[in-house]
Structure formats: structure tokens, C-alpha cells
BAFI-998576 format. One record per residue: residue in one letter; z negated, y, x of N, C-alpha, C in turn. Coordinates in steps of 0.02 Angstrom, whole numbers, padded with zeros to 5 digits, m for minus. Example, Ala and Ser with C-alpha at 12.3 -4.5 7.8 and 13.67 -1.06 7.14 Angstrom:
REM residues 2
res A n_up m00390 n_north m00284 n_east 00660 ca_up m00390 ca_north m00225 ca_east 00615 c_up m00390 c_north m00165 c_east 00660
res S n_up m00354 n_north m00112 n_east 00642 ca_up m00357 ca_north m00053 ca_east 00684 c_up m00394 c_north 00002 c_east 00645
//
This chain:
REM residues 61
res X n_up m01509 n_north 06568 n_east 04770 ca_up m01457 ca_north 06591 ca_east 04726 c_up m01432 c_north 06532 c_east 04684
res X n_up m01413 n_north 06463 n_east 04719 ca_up m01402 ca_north 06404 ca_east 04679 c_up m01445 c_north 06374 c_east 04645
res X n_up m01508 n_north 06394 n_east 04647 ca_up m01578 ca_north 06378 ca_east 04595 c_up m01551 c_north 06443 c_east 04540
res X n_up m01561 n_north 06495 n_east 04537 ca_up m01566 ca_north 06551 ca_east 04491 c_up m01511 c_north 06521 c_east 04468
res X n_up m01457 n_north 06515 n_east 04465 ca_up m01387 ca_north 06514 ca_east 04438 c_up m01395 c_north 06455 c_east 04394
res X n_up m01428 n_north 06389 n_east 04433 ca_up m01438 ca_north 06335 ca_east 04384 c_up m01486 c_north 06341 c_east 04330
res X n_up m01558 n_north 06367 n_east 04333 ca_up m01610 ca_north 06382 ca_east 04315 c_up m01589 c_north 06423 c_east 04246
res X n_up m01551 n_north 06502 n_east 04255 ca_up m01516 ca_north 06559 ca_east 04220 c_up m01479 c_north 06523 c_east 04157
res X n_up m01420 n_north 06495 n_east 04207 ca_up m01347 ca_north 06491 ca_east 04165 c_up m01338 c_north 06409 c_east 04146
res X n_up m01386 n_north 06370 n_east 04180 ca_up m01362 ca_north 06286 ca_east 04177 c_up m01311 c_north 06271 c_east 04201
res X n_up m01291 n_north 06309 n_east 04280 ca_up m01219 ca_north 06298 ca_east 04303 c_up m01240 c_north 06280 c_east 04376
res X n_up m01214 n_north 06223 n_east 04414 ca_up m01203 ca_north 06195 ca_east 04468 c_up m01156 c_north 06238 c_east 04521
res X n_up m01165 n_north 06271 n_east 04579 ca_up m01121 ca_north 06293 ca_east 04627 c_up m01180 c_north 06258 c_east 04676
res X n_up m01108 n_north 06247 n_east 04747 ca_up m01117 ca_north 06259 ca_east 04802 c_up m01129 c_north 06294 c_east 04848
res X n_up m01153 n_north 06299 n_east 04897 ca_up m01198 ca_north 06365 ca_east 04940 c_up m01133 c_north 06397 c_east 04942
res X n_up m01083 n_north 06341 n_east 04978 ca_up m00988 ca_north 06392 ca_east 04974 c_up m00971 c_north 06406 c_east 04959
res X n_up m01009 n_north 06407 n_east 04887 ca_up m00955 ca_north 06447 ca_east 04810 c_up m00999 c_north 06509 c_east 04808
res X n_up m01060 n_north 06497 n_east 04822 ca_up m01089 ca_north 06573 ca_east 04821 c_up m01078 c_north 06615 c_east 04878
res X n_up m01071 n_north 06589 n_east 04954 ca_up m01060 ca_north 06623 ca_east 04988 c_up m00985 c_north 06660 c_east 04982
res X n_up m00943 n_north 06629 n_east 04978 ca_up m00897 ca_north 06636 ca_east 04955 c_up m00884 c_north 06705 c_east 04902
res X n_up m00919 n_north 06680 n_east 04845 ca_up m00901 ca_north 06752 ca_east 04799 c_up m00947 c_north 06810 c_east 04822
res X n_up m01001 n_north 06797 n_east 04871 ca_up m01034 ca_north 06853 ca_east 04894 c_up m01001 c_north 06891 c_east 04938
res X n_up m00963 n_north 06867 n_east 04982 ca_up m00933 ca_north 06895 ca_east 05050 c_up m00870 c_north 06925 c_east 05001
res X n_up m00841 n_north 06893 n_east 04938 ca_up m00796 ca_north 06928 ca_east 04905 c_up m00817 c_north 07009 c_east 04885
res X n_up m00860 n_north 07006 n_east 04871 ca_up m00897 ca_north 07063 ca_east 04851 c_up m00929 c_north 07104 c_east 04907
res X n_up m00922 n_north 07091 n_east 04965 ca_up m00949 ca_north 07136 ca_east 05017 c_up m01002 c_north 07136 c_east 05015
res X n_up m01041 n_north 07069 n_east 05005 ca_up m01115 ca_north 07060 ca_east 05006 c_up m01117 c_north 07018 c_east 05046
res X n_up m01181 n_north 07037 n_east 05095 ca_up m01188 ca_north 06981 ca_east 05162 c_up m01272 c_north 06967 c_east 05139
res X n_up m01295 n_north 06915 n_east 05166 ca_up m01336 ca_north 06886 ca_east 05172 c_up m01393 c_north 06864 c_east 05251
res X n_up m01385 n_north 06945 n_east 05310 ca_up m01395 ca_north 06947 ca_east 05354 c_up m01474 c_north 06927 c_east 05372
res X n_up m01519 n_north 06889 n_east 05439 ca_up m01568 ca_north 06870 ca_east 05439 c_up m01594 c_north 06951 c_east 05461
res X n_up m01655 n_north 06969 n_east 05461 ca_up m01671 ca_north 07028 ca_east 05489 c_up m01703 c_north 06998 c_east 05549
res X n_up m01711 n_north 07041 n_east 05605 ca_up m01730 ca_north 07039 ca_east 05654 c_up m01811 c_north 07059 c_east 05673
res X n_up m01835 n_north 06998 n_east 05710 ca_up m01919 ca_north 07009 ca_east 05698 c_up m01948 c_north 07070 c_east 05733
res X n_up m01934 n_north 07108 n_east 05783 ca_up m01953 ca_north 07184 ca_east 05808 c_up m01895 c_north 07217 c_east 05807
res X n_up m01886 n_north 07231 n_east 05729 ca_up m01891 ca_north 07295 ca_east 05695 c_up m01909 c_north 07351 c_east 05748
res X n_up m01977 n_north 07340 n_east 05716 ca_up m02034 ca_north 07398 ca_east 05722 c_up m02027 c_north 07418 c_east 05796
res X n_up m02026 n_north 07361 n_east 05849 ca_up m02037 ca_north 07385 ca_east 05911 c_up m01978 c_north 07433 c_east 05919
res X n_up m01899 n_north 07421 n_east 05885 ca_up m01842 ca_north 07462 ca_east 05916 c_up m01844 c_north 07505 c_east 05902
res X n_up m01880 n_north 07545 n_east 05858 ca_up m01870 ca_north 07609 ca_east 05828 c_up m01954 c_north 07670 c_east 05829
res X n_up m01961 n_north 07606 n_east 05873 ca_up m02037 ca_north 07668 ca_east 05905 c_up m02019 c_north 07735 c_east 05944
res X n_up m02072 n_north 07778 n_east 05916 ca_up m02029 ca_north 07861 ca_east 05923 c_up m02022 c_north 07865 c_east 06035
res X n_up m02062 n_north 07818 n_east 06074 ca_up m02047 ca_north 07811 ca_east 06134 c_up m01964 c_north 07795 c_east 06126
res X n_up m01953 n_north 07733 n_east 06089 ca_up m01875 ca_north 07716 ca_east 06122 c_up m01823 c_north 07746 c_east 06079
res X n_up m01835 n_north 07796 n_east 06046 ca_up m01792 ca_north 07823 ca_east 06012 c_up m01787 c_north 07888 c_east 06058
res X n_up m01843 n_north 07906 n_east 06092 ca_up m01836 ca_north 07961 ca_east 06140 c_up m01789 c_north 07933 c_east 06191
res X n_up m01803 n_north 07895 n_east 06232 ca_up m01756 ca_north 07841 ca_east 06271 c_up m01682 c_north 07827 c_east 06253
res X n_up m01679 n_north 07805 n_east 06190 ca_up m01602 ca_north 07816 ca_east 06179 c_up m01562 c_north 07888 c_east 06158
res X n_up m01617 n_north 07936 n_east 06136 ca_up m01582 ca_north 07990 ca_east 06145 c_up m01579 c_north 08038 c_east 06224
res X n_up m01628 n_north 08007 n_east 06271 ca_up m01612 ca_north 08046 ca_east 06337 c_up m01527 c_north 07986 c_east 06364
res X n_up m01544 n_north 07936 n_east 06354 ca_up m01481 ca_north 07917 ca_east 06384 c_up m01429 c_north 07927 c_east 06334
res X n_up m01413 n_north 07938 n_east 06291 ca_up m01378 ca_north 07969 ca_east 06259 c_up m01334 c_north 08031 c_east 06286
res X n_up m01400 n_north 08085 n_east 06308 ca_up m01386 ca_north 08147 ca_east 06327 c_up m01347 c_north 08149 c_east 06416
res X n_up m01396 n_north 08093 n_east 06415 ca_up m01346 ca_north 08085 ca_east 06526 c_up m01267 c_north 08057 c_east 06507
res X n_up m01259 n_north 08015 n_east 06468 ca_up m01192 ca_north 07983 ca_east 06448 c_up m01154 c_north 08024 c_east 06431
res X n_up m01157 n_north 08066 n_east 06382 ca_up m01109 ca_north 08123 ca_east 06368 c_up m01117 c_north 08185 c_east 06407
res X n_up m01143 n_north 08179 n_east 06469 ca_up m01150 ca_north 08228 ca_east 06516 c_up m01109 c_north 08211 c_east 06576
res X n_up m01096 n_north 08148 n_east 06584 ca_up m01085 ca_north 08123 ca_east 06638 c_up m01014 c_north 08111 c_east 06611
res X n_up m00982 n_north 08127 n_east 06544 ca_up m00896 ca_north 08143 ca_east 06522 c_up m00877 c_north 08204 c_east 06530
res X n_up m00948 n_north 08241 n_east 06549 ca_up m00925 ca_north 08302 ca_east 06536 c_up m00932 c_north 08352 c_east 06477
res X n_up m00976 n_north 08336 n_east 06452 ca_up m00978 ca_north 08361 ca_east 06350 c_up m01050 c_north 08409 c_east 06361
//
């Protein structure tokens, strides 16, 4: 972002000035997580929806 901005506009910021006006804006800059893929395989999505189903069984629902 501090390359583009210099590169773009010929303007100097700090990573803190961008982070800064990003988080102003409700923009995050989160790392993603390397298995993805493994959490959302249709096995553990079955898995979190059976325990799902014992949890709100076991309130009573």
C-alpha cells in the first residue's frame, strides 16, 4: 500500500498512517489461514452440524 501510494500519488506514508486510515474505514488487513480447505470439507461440516444438533438438544430445543 506504501509503494502504490508513493509510486500513484508521489506521497510518503507510514505503514501507521495506512493502517491507521484503514482500520478507520473498517478495513482490516487479516492473514488467511493455511487449511481453509481442510475446515470446510463436507465430512467436518457434517461434524459440526451433528454437534450442533446434540448441543441444542441437550438445552432442550
Amino acid at each position: 500500500m506504501q509503494d502504490r501510494l508513493l509510486e500513484e500519488f508521489g506521497i510518503r506514508v507510514g505503514v501507521q498512517t495506512v493502517r491507521a486510515n484503514l482500520d478507520g474505514r473498517c478495513f482490516t488487513l487479516k492473514k488467511t489461514h493455511r487449511d481453509n480447505n481442510y475446515r470446510n470439507t463436507p465430512e467436518n461440516k457434517l461434524k459440526r452440524q451433528e454437534f450442533a444438533i446434540k448441543l441444542l438438544q441437550s438445552y432442550g430445543w
